[in-house]
C-alpha positions as CSV (number, residue, x, y, z in Angstrom):
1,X,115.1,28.2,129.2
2,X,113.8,27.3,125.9
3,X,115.1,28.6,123.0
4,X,112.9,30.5,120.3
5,X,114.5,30.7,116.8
6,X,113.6,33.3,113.9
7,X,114.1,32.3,110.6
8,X,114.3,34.7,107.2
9,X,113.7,32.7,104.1
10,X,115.8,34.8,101.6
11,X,115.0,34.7,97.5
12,X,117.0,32.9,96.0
13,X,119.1,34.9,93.6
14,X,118.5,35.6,89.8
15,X,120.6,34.2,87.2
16,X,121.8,36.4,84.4
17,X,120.7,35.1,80.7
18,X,122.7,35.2,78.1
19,X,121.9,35.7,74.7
20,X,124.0,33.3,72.1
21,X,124.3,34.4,68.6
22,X,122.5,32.3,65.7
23,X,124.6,29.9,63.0
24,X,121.5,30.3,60.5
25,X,121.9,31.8,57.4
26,X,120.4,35.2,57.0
27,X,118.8,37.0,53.7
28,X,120.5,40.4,53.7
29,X,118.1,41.5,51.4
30,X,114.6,41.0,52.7
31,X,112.4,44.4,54.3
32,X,112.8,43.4,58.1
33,X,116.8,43.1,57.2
34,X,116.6,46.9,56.0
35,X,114.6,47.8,58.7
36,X,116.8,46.5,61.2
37,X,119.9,48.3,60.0
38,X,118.1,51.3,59.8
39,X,117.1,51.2,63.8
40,X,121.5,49.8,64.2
41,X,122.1,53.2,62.1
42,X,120.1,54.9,64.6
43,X,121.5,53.8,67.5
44,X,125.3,54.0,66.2
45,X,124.8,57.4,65.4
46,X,123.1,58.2,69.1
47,X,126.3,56.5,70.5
48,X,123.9,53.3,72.5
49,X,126.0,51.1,70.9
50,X,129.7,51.1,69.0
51,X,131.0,49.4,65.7
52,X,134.2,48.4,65.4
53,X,134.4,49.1,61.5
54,X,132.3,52.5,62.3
55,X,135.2,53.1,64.8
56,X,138.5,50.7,64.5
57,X,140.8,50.7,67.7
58,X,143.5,53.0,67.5
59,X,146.9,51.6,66.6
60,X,148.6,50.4,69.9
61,X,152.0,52.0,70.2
62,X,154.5,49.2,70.6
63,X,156.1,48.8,73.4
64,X,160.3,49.7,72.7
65,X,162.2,46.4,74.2
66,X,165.2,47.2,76.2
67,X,167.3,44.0,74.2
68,X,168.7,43.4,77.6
69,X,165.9,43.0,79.5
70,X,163.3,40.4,79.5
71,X,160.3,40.7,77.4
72,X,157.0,42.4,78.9
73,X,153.6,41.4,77.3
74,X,150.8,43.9,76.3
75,X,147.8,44.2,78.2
76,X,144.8,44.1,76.3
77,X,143.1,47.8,76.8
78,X,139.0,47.3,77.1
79,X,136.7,48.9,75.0
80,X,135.0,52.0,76.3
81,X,131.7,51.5,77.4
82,X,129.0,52.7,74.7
83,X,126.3,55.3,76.6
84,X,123.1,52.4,77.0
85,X,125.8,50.2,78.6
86,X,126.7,53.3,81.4
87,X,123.0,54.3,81.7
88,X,122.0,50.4,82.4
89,X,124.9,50.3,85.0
90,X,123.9,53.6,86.9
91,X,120.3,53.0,87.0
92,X,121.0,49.2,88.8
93,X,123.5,50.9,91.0
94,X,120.7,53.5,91.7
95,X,117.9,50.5,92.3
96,X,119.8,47.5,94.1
97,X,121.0,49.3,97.4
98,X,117.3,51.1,97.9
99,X,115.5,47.8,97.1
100,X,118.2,45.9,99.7
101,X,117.2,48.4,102.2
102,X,113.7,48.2,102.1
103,X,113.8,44.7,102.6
104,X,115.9,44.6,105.5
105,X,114.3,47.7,107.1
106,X,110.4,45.7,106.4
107,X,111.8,42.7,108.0
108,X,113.7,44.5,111.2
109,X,110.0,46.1,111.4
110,X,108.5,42.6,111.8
111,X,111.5,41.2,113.8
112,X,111.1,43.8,116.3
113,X,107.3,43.7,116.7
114,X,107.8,40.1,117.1
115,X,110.3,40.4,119.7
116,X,108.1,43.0,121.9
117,X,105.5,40.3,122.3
118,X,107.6,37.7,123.2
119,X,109.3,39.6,125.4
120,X,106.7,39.3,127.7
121,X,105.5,35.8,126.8
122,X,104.6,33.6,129.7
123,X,106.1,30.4,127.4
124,X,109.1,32.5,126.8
125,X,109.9,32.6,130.6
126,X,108.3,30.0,132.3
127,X,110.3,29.7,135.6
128,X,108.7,33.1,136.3
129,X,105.7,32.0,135.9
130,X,106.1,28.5,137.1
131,X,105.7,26.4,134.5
132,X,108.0,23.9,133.4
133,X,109.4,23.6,129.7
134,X,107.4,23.3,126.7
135,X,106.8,20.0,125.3
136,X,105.3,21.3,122.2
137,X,107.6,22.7,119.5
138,X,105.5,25.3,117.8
139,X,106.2,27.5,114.4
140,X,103.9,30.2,112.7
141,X,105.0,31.4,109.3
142,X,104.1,33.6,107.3
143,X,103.1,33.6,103.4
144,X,106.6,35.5,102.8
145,X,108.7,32.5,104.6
146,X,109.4,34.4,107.7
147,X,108.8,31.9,110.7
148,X,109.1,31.8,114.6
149,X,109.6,28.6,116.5
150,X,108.8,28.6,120.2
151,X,107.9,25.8,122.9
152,X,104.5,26.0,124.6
153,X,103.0,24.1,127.2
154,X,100.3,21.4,125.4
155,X,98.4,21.6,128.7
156,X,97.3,25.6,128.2
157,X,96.9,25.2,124.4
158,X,94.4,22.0,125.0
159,X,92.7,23.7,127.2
160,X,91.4,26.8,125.8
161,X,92.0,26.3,122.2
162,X,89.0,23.8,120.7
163,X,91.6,23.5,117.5
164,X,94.4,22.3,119.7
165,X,92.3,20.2,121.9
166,X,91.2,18.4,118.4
167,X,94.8,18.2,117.2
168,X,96.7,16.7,120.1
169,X,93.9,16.1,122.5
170,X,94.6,12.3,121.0
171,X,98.1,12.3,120.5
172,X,100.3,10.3,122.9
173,X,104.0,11.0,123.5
174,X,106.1,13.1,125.6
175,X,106.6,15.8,122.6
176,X,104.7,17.4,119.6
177,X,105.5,19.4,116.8
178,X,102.9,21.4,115.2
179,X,103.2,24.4,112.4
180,X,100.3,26.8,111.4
181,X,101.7,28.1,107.9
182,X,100.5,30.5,105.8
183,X,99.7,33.1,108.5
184,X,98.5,36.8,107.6
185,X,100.0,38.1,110.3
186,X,102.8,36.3,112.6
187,X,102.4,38.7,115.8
188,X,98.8,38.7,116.0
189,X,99.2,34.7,116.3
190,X,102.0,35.1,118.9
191,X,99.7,37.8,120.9
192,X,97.0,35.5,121.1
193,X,99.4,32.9,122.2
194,X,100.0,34.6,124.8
195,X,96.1,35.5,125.3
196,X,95.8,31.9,126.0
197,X,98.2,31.8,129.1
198,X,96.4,35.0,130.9
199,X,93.7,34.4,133.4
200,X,92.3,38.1,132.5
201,X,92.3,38.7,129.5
202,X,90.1,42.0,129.3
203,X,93.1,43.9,131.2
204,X,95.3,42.3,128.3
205,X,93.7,44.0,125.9
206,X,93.3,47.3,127.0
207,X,94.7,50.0,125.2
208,X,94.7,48.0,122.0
209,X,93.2,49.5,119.0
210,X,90.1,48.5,116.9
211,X,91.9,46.7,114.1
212,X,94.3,45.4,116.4
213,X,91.4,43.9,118.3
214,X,89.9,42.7,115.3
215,X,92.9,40.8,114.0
216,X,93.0,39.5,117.4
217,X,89.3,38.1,116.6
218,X,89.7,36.4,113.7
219,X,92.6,34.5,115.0
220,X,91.1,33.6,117.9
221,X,87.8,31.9,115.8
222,X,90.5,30.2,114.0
223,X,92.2,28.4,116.6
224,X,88.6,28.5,118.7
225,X,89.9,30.3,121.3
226,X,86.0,30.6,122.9
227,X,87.4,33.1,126.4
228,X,89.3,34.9,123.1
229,X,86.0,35.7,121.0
230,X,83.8,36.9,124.2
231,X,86.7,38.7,125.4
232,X,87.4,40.9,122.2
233,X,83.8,41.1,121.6
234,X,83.5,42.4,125.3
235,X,86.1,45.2,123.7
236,X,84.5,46.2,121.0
237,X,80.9,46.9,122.4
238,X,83.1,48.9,125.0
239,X,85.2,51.1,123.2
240,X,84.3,54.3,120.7
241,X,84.4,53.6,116.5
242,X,85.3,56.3,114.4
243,X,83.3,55.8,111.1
244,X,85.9,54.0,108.8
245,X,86.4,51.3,112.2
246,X,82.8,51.0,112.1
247,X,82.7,49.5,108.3
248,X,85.9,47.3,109.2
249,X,83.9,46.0,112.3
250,X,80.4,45.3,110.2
251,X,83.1,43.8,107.7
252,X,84.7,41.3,110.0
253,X,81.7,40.0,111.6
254,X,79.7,39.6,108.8
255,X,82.9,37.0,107.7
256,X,83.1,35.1,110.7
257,X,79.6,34.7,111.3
258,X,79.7,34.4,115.2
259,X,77.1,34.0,117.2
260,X,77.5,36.1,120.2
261,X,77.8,39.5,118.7
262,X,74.4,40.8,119.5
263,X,75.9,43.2,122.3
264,X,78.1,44.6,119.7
265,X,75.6,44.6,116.9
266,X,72.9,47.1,118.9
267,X,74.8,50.1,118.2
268,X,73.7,49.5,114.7
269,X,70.7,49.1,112.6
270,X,69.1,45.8,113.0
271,X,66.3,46.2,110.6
272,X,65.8,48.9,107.7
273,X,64.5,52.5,108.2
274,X,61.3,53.5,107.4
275,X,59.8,56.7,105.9
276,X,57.0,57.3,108.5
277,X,60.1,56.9,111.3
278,X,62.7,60.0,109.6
279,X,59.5,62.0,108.4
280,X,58.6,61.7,112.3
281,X,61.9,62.5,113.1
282,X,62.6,65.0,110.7
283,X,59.3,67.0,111.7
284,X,60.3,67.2,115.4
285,X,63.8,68.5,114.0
286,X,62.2,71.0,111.4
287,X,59.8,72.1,114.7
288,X,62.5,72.7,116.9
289,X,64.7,74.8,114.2
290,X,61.8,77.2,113.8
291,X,60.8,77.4,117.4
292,X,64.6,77.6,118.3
293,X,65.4,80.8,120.9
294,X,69.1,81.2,119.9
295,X,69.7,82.9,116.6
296,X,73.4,81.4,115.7
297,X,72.6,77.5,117.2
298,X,69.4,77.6,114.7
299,X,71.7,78.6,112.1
300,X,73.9,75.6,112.6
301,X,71.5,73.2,113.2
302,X,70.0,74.2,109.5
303,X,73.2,73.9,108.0
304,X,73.8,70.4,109.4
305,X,70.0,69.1,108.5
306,X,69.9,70.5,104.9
307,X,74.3,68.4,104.3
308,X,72.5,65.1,105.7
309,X,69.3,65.2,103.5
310,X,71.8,66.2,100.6
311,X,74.1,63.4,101.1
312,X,74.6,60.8,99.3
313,X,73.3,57.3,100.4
314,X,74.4,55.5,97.6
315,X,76.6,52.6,98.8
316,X,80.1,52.5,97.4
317,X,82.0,49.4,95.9
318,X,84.0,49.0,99.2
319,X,81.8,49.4,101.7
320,X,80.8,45.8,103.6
321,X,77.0,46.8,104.1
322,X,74.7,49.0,102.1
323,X,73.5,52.3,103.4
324,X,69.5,52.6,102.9
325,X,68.6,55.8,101.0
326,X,65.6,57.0,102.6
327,X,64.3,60.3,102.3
328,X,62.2,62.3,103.5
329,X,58.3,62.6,101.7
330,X,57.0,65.4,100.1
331,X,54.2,65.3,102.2
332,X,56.1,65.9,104.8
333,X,58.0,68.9,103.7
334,X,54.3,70.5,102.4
335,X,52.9,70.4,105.3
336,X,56.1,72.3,106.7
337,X,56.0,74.6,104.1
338,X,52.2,75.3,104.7
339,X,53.0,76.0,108.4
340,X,55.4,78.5,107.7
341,X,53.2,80.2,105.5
342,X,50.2,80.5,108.3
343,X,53.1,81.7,110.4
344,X,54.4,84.2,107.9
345,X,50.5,85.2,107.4
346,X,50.2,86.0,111.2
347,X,53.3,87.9,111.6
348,X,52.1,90.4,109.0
349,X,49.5,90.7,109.6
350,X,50.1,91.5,113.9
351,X,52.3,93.9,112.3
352,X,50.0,95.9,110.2
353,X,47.6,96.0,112.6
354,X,50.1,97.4,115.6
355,X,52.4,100.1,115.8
356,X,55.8,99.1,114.5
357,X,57.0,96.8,117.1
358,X,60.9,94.9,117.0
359,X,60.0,92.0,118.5
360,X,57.2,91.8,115.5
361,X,59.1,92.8,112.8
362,X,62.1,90.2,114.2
363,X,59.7,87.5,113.8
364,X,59.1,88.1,110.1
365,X,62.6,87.7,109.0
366,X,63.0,84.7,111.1
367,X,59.8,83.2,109.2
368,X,60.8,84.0,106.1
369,X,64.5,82.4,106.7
370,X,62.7,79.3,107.6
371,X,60.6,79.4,104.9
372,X,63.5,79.9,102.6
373,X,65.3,77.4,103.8
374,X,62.9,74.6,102.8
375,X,62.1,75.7,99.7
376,X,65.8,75.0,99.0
377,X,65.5,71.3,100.4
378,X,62.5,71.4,97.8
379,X,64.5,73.0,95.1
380,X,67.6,70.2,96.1
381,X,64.7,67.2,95.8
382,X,63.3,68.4,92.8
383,X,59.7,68.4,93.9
384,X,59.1,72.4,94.2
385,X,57.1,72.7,90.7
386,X,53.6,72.9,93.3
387,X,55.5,74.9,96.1
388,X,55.7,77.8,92.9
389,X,51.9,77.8,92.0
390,X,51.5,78.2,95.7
391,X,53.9,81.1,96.2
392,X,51.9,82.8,93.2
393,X,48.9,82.9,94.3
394,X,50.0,84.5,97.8
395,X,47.8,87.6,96.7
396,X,46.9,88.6,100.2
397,X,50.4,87.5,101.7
398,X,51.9,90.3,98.5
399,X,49.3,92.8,100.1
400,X,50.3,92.7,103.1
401,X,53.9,92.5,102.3
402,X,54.0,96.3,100.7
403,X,52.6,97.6,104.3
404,X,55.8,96.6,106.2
405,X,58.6,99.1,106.6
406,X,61.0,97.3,103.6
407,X,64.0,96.6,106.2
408,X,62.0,94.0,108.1
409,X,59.9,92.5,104.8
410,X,63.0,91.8,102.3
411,X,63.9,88.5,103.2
412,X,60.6,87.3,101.8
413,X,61.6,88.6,98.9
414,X,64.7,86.2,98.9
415,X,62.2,83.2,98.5
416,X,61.2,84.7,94.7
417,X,64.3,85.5,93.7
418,X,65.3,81.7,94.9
419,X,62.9,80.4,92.5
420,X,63.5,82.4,89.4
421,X,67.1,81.5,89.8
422,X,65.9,77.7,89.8
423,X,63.4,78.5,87.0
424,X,66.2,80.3,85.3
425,X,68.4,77.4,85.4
426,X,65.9,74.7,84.2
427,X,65.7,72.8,87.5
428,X,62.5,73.5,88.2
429,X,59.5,73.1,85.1
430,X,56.4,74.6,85.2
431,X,53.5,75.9,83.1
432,X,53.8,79.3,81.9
433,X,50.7,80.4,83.1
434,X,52.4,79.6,86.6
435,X,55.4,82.0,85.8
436,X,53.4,84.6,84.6
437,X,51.8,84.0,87.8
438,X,54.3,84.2,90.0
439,X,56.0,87.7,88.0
440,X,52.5,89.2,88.6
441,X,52.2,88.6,92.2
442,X,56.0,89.2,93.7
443,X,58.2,90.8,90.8
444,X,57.2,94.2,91.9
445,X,57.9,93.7,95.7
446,X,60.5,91.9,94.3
447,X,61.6,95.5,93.0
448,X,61.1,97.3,96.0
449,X,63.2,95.6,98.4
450,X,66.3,94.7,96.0
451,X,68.2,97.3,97.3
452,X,68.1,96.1,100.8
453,X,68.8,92.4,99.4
454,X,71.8,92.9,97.7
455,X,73.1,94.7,100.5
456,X,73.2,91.4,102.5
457,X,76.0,90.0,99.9
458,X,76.9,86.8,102.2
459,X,73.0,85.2,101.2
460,X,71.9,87.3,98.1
461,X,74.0,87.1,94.8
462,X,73.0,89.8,92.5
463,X,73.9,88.5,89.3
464,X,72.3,85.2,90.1
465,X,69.0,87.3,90.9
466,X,68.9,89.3,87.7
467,X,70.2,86.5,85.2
468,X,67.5,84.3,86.9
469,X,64.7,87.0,86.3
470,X,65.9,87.7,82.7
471,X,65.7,84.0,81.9
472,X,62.2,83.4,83.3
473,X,61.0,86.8,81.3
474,X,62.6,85.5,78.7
475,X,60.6,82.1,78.3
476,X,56.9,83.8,78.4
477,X,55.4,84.5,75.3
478,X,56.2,87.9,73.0
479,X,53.6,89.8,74.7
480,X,54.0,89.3,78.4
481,X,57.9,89.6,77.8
482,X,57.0,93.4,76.4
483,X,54.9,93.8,79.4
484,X,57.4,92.6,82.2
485,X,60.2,94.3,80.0
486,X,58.7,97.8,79.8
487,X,57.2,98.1,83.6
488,X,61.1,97.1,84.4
489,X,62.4,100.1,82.0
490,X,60.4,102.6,84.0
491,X,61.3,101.3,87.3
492,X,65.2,100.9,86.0
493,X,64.9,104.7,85.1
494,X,63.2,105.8,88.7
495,X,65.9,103.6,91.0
496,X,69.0,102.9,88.9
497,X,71.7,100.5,91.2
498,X,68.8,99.5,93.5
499,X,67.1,97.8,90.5
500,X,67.7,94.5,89.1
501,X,69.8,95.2,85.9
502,X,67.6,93.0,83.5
503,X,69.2,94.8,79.9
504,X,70.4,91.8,78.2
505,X,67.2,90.4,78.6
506,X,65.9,93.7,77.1
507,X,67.8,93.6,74.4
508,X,67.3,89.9,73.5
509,X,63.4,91.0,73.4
510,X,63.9,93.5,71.4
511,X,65.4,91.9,68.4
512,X,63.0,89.1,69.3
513,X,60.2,91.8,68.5
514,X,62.0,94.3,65.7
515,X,64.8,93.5,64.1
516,X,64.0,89.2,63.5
517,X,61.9,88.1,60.5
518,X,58.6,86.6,61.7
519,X,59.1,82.6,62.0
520,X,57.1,80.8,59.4
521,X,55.7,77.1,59.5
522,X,58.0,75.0,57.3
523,X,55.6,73.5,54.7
524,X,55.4,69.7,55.2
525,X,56.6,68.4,51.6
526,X,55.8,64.1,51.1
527,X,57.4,62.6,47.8
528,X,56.6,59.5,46.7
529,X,58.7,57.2,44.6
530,X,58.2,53.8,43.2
531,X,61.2,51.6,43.3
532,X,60.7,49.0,40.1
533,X,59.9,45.5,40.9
């Protein structure tokens, strides 16, 4: 049975340095001499190092001498320690045995991985598997001098390795010697060593996982190992890729440049995206939300479309390919948004024109949540400065509006108060004409169902509403702010709490309009000097 040696290449050790003192003649007098016994002062008097005219040695006592007895010498007593000295000592006491023991624990790690696969090493063994001695004396080691020496059979490595067959395909002799050095990894080699010496090699590798398989894969186009490649490309087309595996796969195969991996490859993008294709897709998506017949699944599903059109397609510095940022067009959203105003149309006005009817009234809030919701992938994209001139003139949609019962109407409410918070906040810019606009057609149905909006606290926040509102007064010239201002005074007055609690903005106004000095032009003042020639 052959024998198969391991080898540790140890450090070698350190040598300690000494520093010897110089013979040349130094001028006591000069500033870096001061300076330095000033830091010596320091460090005497912190007790990191000792002086021995600072601190002379006790006087011995002397030995008494029995005069009949034979003379014992003194031993020389050591000088105590100074504190820097006993730190040093403690903290390389402290170091050495941790750093020893991670070293020898990381190498038993690699000894015993090692040992598992050629444990079950056809070459390792080969009366069981009838084969006859090695007669070629191989060694892998690795960058950190560990090695392994085994004897395989030149007859299996020459015929399924191309690199082998080219390396002692022309040799002649009973015996050969090779060493692959340098190796990232010492038991991937050995495992697809013994790859070599199975007849099925898919059964080999299952239950391996995706980055063991892909080790396996770049060792194999190393050594050539053609059954190798198909086999772990077989693998990986086979079995499930979390997303991290998935950049590690696109990674490794854009490296080694093979030239079968179009089975693996068609899980993936072969050419870019286009913006007709997700527009398409993102319409049948948008379609079936609205139309959707379960109340909690179209919840979730618009939770998980609005986190992938917010995400971020920027690719990062460590990713291997770059992620395409498409998006969907504006078009595309418009005409959504246009849909679900015809839809929001309908439903109010079926319900006006019938007695009140659930199923009817239902369908308005469900609208209007629809609605909502892509005025906030508007709001997100920044393109919802011609969604607001829209909503404003909705005159006959506002009509309509005040003749449903307030409990099934509020939520369109929600889509005002969702743009003045955005107006509010500056993140959407638009002409004030427009914002006048849009206060005159929903700020007083805006009124009239607040108190059934705030009750819904998981979607409404109150103080976003009214800080949003008083911002967007606030912006509109001096005369339309003392219009909006004093109609919401009287309503304040009339329904208290289920009012929007716009006073700051009131008060702002007020010293805007009362207690300020008017602002006067600055006059323009040119001076003109003549600089001598």
């Amino acid at each position: 049975m052959p024998l198969i040696h391991t080898h540790l290449q140890k450090l070698p050790t350190s040598l300690a340095t000494f520093l010897q003192p110089s013979n040349n003649n130094l001028n006591t007098h000069s500033p870096s001499m001061t300076s330095s016994r000033n830091q010596v002062s320091t460090m005497l008097k912190q007790g990191f190092i000792s002086d021995y005219f600072l601190s002379p040695p006790q006087p011995q006592p002397q030995p008494q001498l029995d005069p009949t007895g034979p003379t014992t010498p003194t031993r020389s007593t050591t000088p105590s320690p100074t504190l820097f000295e006993m730190m040093a000592e403690e903290q390389t006491r402290d170091i050495r045995p941790s750093t020893e023991l991670h070293t020898r624990i990381g190498n038993e790690r690699v000894e015993d991985r090692v040992a598992r696969v050629l444990s079950g090493a056809p070459f390792r063994n080969p009366g069981e598997w009838g084969l006859g001695f090695g007669d070629v004396k191989l060694t892998c080691r690795a960058r950190d001098g560990f090695s392994v020496v085994m004897d395989v059979h030149r007859e299996v490595l020459v015929g399924r390795s191309k690199f082998f067959r080219e390396k002692l395909g022309r040799r002649s002799g009973a015996h050969h010697s090779v060493e692959i050095c340098e190796c990232d990894d010492v038991e991937v080699y050995l495992e697809t060593l013994v790859l070599m010496y199975c007849d099925d090699l898919k059964k080999k590798l299952v239950g391996q996982s995706v980055g063991k398989i892909l080790g396996l894969l770049k060792v194999c186009d190393a050594l050539k190992f053609d059954d190798g490649i198909s086999s772990c490309l077989e693998y990986l087309e086979a079995v499930p890729w979390s997303e991290e595996e998935e950049e590690r796969v696109i990674s490794n195969l854009n490296e080694l440049h093979l030239h079968n991996t179009n089975e693996v490859l068609q899980r993936l993008p072969l050419e870019p995206s286009t913006s007709s294709k997700i527009d398409n897709i993102f319409s049948k998506l948008v379609t079936g939300v609205v139309h959707a017949k379960d109340e909690k699944a179209r919840k979730e599903m618009k939770t998980l479309i609005s986190r992938l059109l917010k995400e971020d397609n920027t690719s990062g510095s460590d990713h291997s390919y770059s992620h395409s940022k498409l998006d969907v067009s504006k078009e595309t959203l418009y005409t959504i948004c246009h849909k679900c105003l015809t839809s929001l149309v309908l439903c109010l006005s079926e319900a006006t024109s019938h007695d009140e009817n659930r199923g009817i009234m239902s369908g308005i809030g469900r609208v209007a949540d629809n609605l909502e919701w892509v005025v906030d992938i508007l709001i997100e994209k920044q393109i919802s400065e011609q969604f607001v001139q829209l909503w404003s003139e909705q005159n006959e949609l506002a009509i309509l509006h005040s003749k449903v019962p307030v409990m099934y109407r509020h939520k369109i409410s929600r889509i005002t108060a969702q743009l003045c918070i955005a107006i509010g906040r500056g993140n959407i810019l638009v002409p004030k004409e427009t914002r006048c606009g849009l206060l005159s057609t929903w700020l007083e149905a805006l009124y009239d169902d607040f108190g059934w909006m705030k009750r819904d606290s998981r979607t409404v926040h109150r103080r976003l509403i009214e800080e949003g509102l008083s911002q967007i007064i606030l912006t509109l010239p001096l005369s339309h702010q003392e219009a909006f201002l004093m109609g919401w005074f009287s309503r304040f007055l009339e329904k208290g709490d289920d009012c929007p609690n716009i006073q700051r903005a009131f008060e702002i106004w007020w010293r805007r309009a009362f207690v300020r000095q008017p602002v006067t032009e600055p006059q323009l003042q040119i001076t003109l000097c003549d600089y001598p020639t």
